[in-house]
TORMAR-644200 format. One record per residue: x, y, z of N, C-alpha, C, CB in turn; residue number from 1. Coordinates in pm, whole numbers, plus 32768, in hexadecimal, padded with zeros to 4 digits. Glycine has a CB too. Layout:
N
[[X Y Z] [X Y Z] [X Y Z] [X Y Z] NUM]
...
This chain:
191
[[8054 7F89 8000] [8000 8000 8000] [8058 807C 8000] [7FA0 8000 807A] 1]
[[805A 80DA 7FBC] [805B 813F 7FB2] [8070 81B0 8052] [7FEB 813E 7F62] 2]
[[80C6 822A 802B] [80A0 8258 80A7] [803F 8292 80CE] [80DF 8290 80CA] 3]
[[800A 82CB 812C] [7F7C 8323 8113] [7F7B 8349 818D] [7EE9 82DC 80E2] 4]
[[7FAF 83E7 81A0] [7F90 8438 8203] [7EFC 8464 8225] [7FD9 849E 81E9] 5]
[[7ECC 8467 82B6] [7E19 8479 82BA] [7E34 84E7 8325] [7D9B 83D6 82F8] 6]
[[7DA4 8504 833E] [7D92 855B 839D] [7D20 84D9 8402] [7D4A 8607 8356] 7]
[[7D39 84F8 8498] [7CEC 847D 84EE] [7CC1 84EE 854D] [7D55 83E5 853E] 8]
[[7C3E 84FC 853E] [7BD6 855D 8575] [7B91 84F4 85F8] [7B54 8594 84E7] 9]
[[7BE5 855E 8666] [7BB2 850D 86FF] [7B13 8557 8731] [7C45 8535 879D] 10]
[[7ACC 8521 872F] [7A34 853E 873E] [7A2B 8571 87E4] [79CB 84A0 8719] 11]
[[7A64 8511 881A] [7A81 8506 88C1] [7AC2 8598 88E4] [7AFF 8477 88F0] 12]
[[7B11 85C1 8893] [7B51 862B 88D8] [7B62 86B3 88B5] [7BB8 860B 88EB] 13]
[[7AF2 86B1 8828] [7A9F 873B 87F4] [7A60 875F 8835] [7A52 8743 8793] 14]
[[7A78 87CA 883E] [7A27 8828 8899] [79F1 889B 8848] [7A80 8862 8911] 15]
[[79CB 889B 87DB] [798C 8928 8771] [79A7 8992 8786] [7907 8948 8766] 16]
[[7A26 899C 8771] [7A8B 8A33 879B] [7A5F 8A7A 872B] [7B50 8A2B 879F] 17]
[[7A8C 8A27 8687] [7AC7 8A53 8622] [7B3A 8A9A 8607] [7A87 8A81 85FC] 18]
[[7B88 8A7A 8670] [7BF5 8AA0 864B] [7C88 8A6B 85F2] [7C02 8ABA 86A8] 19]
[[7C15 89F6 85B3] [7C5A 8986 8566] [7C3B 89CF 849C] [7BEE 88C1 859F] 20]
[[7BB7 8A18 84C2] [7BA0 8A56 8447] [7BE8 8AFE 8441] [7AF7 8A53 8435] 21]
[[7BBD 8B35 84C3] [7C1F 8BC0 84B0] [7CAA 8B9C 8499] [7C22 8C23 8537] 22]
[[7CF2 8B2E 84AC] [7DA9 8B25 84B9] [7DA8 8B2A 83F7] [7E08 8A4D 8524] 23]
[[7D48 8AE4 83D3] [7D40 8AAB 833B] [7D22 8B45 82F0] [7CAA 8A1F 831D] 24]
[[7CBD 8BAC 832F] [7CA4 8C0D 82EF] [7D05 8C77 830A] [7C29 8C2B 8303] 25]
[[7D87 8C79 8385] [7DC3 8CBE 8356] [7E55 8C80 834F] [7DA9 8D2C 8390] 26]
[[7E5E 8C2D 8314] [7EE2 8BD7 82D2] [7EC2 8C16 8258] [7EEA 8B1A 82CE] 27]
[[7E52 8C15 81F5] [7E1B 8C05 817A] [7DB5 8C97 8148] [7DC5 8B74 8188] 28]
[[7D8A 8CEC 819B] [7D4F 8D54 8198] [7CF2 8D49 811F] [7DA9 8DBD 819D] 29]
[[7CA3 8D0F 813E] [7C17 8CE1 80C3] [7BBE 8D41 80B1] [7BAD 8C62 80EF] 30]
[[7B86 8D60 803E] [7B3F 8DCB 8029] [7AAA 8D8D 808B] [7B32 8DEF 7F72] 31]
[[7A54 8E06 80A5] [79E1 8DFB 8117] [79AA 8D9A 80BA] [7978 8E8B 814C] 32]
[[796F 8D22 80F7] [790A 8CB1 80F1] [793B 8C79 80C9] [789E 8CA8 80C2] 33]
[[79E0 8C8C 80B3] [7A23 8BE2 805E] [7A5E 8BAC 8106] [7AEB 8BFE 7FAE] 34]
[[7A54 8B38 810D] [7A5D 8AE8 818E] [7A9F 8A41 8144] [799D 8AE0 81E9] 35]
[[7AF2 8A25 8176] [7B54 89C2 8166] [7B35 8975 81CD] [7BDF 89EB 8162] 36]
[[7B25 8994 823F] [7B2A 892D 82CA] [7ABC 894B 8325] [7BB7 893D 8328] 37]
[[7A28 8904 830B] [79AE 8912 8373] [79D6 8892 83E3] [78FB 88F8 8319] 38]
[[799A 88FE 8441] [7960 88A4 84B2] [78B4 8889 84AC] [7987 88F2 8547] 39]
[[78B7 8815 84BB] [7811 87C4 849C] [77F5 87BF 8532] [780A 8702 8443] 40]
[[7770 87E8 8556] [775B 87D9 85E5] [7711 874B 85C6] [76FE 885E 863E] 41]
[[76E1 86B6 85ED] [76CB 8649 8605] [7665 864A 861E] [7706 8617 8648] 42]
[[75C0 8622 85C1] [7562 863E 85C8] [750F 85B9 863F] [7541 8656 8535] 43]
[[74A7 8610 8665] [745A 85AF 86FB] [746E 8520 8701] [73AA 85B1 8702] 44]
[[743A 84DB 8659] [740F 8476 863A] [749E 842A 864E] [73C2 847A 85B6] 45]
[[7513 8482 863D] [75AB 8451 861C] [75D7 842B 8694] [7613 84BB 85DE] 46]
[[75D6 84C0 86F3] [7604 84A0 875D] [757C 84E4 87D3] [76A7 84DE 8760] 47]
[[754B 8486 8803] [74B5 84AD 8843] [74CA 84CB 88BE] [7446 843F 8844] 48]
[[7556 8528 88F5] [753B 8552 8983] [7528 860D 89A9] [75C9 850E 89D7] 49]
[[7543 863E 89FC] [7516 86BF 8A36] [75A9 8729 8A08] [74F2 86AB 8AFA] 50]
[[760A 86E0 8A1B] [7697 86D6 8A0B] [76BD 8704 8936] [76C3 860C 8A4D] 51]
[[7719 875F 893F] [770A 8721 8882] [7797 870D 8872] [76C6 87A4 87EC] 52]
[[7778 86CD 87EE] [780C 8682 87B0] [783C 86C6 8737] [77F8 85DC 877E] 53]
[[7891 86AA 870A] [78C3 86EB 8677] [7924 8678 860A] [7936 8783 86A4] 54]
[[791A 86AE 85C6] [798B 8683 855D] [799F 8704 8505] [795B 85F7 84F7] 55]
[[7A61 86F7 8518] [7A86 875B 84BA] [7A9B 8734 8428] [7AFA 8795 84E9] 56]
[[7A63 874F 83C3] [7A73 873D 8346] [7AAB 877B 82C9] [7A22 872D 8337] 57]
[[7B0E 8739 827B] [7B40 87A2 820B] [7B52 8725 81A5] [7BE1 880E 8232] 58]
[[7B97 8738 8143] [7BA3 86CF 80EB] [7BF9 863E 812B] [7BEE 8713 806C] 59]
[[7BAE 85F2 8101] [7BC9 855E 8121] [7C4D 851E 80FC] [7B64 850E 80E0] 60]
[[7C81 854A 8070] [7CE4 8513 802B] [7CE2 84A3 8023] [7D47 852C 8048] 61]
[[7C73 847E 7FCE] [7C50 83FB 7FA7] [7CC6 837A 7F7F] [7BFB 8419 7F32] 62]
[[7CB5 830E 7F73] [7D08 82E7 7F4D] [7CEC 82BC 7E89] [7D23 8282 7FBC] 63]
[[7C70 82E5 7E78] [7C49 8314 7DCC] [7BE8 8373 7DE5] [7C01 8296 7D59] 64]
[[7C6F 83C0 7DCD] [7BF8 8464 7DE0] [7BB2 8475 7D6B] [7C4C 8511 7DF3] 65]
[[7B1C 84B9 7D7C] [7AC5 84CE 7D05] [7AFE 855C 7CA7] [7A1D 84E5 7D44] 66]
[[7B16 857E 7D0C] [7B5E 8606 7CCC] [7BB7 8606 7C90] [7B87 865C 7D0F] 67]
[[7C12 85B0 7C96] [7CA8 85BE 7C4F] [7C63 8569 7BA7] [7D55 8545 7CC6] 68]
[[7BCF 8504 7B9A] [7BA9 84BF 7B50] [7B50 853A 7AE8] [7B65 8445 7B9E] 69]
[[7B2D 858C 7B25] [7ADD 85EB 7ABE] [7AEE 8650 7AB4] [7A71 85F9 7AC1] 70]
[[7B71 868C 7AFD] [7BCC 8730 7ABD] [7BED 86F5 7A2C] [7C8F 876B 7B27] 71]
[[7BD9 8769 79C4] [7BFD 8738 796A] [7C7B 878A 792F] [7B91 8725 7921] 72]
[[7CAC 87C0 79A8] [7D46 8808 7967] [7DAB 87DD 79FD] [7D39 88F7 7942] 73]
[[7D86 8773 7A68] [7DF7 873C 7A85] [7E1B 878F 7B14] [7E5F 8749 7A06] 74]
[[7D7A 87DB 7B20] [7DD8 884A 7B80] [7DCA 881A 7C21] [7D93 8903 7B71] 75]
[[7D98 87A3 7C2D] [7DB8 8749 7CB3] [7E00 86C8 7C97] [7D30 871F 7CFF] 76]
[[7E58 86A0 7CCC] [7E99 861D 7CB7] [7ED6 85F3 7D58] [7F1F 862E 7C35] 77]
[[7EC2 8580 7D43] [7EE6 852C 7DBD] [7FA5 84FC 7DAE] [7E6B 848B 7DB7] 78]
[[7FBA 853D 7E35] [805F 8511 7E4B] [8058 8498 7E54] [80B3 8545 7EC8] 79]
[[80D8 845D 7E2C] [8101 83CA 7E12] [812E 83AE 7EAB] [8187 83B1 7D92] 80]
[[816A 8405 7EDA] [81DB 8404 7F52] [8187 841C 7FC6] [825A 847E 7F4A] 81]
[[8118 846A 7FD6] [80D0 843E 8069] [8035 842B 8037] [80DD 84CA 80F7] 82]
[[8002 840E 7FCC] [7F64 8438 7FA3] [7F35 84B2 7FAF] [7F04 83F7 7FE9] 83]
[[7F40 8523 7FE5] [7F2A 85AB 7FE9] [7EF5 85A7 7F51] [7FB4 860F 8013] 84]
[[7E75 85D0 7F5F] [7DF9 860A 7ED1] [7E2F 86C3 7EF2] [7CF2 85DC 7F06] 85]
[[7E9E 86E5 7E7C] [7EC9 875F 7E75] [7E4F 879B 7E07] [7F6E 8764 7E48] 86]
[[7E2D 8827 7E41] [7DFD 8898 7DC1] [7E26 88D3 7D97] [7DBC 88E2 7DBB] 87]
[[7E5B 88F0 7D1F] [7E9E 897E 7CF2] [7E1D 89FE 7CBC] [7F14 8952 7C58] 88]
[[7E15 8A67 7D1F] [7DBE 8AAA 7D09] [7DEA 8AEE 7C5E] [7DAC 8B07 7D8D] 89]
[[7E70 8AE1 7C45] [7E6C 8B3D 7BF4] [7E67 8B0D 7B53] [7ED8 8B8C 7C18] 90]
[[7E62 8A72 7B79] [7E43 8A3C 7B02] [7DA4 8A1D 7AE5] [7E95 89C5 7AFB] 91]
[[7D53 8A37 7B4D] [7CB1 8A43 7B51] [7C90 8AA2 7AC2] [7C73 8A9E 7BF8] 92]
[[7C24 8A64 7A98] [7BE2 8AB0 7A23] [7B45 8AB4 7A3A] [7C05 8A65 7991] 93]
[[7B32 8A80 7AAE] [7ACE 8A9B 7AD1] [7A2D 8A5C 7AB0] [7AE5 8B01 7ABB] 94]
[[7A71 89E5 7A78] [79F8 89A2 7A57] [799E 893F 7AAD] [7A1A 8963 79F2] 95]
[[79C7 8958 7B2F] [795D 8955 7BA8] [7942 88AF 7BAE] [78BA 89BB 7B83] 96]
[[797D 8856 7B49] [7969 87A5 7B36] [7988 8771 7BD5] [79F7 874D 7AAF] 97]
[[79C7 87A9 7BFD] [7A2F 8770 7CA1] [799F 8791 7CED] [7AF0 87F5 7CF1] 98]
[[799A 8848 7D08] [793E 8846 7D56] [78A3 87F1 7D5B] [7937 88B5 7D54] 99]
[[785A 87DA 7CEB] [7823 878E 7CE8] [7820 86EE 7CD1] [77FE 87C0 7CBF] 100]
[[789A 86BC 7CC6] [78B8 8610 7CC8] [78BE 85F6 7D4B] [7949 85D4 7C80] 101]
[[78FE 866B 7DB8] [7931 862F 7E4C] [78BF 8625 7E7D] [7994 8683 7EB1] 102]
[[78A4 85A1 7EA0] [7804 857B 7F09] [7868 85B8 7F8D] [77B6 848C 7F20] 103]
[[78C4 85CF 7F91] [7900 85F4 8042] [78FB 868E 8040] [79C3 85BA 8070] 104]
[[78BB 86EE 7FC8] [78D7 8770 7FEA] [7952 87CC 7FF2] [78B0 8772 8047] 105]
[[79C3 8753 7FBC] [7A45 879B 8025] [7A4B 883A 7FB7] [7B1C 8716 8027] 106]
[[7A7B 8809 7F05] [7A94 8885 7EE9] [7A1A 88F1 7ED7] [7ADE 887A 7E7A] 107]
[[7A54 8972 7F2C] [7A0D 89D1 7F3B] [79E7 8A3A 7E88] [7A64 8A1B 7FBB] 108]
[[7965 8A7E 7EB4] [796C 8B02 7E0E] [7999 8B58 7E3D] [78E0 8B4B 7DB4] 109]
[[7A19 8B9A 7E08] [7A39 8C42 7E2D] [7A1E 8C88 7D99] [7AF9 8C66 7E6C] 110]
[[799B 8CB1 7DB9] [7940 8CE7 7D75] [798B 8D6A 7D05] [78D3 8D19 7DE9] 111]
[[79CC 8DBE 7DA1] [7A14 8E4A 7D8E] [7A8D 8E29 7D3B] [7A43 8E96 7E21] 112]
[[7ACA 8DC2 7D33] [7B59 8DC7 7CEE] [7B39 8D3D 7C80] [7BF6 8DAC 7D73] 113]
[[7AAF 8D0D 7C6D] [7A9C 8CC6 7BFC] [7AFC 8C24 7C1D] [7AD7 8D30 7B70] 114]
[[7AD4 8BFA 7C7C] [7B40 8B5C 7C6A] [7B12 8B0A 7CE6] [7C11 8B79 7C7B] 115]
[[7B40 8A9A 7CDA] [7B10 8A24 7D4A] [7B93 8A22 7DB7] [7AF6 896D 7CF4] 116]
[[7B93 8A2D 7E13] [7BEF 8A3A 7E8D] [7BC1 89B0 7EE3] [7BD4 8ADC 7EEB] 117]
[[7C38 897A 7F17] [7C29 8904 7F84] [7C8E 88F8 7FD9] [7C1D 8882 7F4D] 118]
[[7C80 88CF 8054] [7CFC 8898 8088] [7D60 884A 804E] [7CE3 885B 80DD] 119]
[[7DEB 8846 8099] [7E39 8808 8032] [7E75 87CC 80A1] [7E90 885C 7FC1] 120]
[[7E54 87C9 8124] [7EA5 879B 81A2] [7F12 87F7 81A5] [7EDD 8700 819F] 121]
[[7F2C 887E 8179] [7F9F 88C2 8187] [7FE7 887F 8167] [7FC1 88F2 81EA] 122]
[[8010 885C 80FE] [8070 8813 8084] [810C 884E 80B8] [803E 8856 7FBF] 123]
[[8114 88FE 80AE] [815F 8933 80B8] [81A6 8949 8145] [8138 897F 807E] 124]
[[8165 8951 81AE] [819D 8917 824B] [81C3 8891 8246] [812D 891B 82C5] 125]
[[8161 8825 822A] [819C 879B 8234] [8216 87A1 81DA] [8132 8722 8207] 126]
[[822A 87BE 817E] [82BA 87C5 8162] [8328 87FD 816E] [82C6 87C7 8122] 127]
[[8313 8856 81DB] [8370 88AA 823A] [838D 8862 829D] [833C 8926 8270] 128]
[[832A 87F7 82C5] [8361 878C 832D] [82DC 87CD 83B4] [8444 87A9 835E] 129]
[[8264 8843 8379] [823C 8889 83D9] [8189 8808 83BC] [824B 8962 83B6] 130]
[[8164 882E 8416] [80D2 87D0 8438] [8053 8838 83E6] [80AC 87C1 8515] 131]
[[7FEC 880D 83D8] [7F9E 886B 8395] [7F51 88DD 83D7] [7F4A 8827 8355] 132]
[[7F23 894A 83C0] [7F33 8982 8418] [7E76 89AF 846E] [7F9E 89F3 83DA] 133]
[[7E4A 8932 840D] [7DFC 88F9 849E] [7DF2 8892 84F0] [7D98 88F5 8499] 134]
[[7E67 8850 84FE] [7EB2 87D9 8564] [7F01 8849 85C4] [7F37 8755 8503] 135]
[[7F57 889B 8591] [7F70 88F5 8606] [7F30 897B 8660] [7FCF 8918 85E3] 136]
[[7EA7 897E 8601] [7E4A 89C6 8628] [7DF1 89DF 86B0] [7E13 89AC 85DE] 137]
[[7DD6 891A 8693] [7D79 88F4 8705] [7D9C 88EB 8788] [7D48 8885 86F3] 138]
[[7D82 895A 87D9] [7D8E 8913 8868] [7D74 88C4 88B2] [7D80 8930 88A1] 139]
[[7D2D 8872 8899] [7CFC 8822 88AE] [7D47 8795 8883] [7C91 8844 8886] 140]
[[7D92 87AA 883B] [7D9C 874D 87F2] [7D69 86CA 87A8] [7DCD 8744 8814] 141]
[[7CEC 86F8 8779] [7C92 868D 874A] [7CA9 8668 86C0] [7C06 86B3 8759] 142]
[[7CF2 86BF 866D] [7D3F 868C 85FD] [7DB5 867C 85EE] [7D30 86BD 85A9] 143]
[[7DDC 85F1 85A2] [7E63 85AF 8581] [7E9D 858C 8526] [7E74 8560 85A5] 144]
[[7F21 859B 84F6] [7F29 8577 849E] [7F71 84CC 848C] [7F5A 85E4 846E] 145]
[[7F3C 848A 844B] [7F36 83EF 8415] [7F8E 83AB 83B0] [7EBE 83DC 83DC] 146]
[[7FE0 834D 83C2] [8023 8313 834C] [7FA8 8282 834A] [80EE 82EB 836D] 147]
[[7F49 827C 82E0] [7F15 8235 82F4] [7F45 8195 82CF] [7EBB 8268 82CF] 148]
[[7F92 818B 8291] [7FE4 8110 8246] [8046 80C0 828C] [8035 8141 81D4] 149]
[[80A1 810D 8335] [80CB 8102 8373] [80DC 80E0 83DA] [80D4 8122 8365] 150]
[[8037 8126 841C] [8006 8116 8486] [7F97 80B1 8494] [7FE9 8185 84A8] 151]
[[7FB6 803A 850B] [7F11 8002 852B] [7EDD 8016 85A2] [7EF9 7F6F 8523] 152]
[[7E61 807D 8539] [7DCD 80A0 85A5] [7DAA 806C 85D1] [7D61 80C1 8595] 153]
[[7D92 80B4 8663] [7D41 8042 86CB] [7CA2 804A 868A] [7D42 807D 8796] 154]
[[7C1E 7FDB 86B3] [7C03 7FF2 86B3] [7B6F 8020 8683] [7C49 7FEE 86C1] 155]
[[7B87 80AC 8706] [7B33 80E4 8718] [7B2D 8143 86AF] [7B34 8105 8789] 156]
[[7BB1 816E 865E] [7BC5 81B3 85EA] [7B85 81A4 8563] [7C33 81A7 85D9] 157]
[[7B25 81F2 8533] [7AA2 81CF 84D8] [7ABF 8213 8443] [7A05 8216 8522] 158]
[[7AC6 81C0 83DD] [7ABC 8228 837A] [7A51 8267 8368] [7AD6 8204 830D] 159]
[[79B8 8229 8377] [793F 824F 834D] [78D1 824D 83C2] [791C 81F8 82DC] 160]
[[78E8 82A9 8424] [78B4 82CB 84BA] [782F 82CA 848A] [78E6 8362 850E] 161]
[[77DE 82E9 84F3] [774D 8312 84F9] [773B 8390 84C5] [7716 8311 857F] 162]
[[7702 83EF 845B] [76E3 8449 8449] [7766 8480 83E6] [76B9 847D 84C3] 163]
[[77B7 841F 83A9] [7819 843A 834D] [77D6 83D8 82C1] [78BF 840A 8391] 164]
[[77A7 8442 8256] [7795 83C7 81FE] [77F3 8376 81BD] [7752 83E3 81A3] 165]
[[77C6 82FA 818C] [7821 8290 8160] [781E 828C 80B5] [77EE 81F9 81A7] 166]
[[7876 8295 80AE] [78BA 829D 7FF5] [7925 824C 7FC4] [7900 832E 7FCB] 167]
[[78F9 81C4 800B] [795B 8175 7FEC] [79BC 8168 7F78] [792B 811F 7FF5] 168]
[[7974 818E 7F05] [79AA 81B5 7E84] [7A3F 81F5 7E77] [794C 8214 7E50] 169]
[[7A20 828A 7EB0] [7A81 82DA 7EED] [7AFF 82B5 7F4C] [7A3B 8325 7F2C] 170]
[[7AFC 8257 7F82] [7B2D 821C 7FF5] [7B74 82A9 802B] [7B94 818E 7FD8] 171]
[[7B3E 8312 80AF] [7B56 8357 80EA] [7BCB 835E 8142] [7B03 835F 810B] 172]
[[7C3A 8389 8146] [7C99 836D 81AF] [7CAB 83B3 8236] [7D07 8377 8177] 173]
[[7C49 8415 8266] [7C1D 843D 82C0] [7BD4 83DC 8332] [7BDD 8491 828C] 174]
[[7C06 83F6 83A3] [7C0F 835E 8405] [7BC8 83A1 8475] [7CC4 8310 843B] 175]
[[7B58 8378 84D5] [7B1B 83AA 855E] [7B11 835D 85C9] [7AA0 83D3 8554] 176]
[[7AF0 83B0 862A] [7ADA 8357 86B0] [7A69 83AF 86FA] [7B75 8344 871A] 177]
[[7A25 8341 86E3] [7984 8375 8708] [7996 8396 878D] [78FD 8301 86FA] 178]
[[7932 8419 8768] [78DF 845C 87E9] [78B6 83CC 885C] [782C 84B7 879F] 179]
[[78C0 83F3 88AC] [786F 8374 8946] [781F 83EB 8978] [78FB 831D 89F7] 180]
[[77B1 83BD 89B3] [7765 83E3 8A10] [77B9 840A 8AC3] [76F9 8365 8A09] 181]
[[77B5 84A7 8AC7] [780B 84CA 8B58] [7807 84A2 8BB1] [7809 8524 8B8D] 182]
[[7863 847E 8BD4] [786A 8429 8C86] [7858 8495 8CF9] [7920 83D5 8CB2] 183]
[[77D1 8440 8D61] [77C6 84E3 8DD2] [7813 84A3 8E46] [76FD 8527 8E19] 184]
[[784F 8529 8E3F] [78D7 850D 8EBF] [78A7 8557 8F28] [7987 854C 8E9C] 185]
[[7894 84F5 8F9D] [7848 852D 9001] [78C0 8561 907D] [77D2 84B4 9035] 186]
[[78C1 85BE 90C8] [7915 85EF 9113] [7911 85AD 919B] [7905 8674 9112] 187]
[[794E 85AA 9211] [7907 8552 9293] [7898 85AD 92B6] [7972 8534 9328] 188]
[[78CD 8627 92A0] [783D 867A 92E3] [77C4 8670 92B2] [783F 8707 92DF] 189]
[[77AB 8659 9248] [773C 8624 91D8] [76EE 85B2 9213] [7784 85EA 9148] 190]
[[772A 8567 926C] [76F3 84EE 92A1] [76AF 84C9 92DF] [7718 84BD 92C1] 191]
């Protein structure tokens, strides 16, 4: 197998800062309403307690990305050397095929400058030897970054969680660890 760097979104230890999407918006300074990295708040049916959960989401970096299958000038391609689904904004012509092939949403419309924008895992830090810069974002630390080819997941580690759809097709390389229901920690005085 191939290498294939992921992102492993800890459910347990999101806390809906967004400060996993502001690190991304100002690494990248995106024009207003272009968004690269949502946080999904975890709907009732998903996660049915009082408590809420999240998953942070940006492009998957498939391991057959749809996008790199229906640009028709080449301007996403998948690295050989970690799987990273790179965009070149500046080879975009704007024929919007990506944004509408990705059932995952990842590439965004920047309407104002005419082209499809996506995460790229910070292509350009990871090859500085630097982490992306919403792995060093999170305080929390609920995102990680993954050698998935390398490493064996425990597990509790899910490609296709509750409330993440499944595109097996795609084979997604984005990895989670589901939300649990909160443990009540009672104090002695509580007693």
């Amino acid at each position: 197998m191939k290498k294939q760097l992921a992102f492993l979104v800890n459910s347990k230890k999101c806390i809906g800062c967004y400060s996993c999407a502001m690190a991304c918006k100002n690494q990248y300074h995106q024009e207003k309403g272009v968004v690269w990295r949502k946080l999904k708040p975890l709907e009732a049916k998903d996660y049915p307690h009082r408590d809420r959960a999240f998953y942070s989401l940006a492009c998957n970096h498939c391991a057959t990305p749809i996008c790199v299958e229906v640009c028709p000038v080449g301007a996403h391609v998948k690295r050989e050397k970690d799987g990273i689904v790179v965009h070149s904004s500046d080879k975009c012509i704007y024929c919007r095929q990506c944004i509408e092939a990705c059932p995952y949403g990842a590439p965004a419309d920047n309407v104002e400058l005419q082209r499809a924008e996506k995460c790229s895992m910070c292509v350009e830090r990871i090859d500085a030897g630097l982490l992306p810069a919403c792995v060093q974002g999170c305080p929390a630390k609920a995102i990680t970054l993954i050698e998935l080819t390398e490493e064996k997941l425990p597990d509790y580690v899910k490609q296709y969680p509750v409330g993440f759809d499944k595109f097996e097709e795609l084979n997604p390389s984005t990895r989670f660890v589901e939300a649990v229901k909160p443990k009540l920690v009672l104090n002695k005085k509580d007693l």
